[in-house]
N, C-alpha and C positions, 0 to 999 in steps of 0.2 A: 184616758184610762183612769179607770175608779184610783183612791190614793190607795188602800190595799194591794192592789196587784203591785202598782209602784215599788211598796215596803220589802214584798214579799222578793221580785225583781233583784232590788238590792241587797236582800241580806243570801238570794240565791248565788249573788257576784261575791260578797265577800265567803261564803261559804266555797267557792269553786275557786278562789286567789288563795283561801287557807287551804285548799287540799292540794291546791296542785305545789305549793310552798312545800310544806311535807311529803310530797313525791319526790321533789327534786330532793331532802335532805336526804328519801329514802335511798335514793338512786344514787345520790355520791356515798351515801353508807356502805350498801353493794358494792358500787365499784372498790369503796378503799378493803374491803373484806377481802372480794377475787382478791387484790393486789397481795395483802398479808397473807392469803393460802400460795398464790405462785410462789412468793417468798417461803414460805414453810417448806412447799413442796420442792423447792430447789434444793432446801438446806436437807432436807430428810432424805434427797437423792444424794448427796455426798456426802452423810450419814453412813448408806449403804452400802455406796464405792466404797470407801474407809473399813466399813465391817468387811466386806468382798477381801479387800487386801489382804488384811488381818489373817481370816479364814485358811487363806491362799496359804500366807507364810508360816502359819499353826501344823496346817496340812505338811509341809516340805522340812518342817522343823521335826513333826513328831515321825515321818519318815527317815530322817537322819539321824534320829534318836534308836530307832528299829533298827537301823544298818550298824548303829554301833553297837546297839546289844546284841543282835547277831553275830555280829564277828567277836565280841567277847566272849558271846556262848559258844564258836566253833571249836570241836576238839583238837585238842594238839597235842602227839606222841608227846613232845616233851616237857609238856605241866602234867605231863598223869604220876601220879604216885609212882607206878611201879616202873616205873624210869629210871635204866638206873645207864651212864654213860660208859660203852665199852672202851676197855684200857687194850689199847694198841703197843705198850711195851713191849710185849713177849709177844710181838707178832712172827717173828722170825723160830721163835720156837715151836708156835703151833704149824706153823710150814713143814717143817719136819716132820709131824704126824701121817701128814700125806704119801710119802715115800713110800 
């Protein structure tokens, strides 16, 4: 074989030992990437769960809050102004009327 081809041979081998060198670094790159998004996407699902709850107990709080103002706001004979409490005293007088 001519020494050319030989040269050429060789620096085709070192040319294919540096690519495939840098595949493998690309490939463990990759890998450790997935690895740090599963991790992300785990944390950012219990994130969610955590907001869910939140939401849940905002929901059930501003509900309870509604039940209280409602019953404040319900009316009642006896806060109305024109309240006035009857006197049972002279019950036995107004009896007599009746006869």
């Amino acid at each position: 074989m001519p020494k050319d081809i030989e040269d050429v041979l060789k620096e085709l081998a070192k040319i294919t030992k540096q690519i495939s060198g840098v595949d493998n670094t690309l490939s463990n790159n990759v890998n450790d990437i997935k690895k740090a998004i599963k991790n992300l996407d785990k944390k950012i699902t219990k994130i969610l769960d955590k907001v869910e709850e939140l939401e849940v107990v905002m929901e059930v709080s501003e509900i309870m809050e509604d039940d209280e103002d409602d019953e404040e706001n319900e009316w009642n004979p006896y806060e109305s102004n024109n309240y006035e409490n009857e006197s049972y005293d002279n019950y036995d007088e107004d009896a007599e009327d009746f006869d």
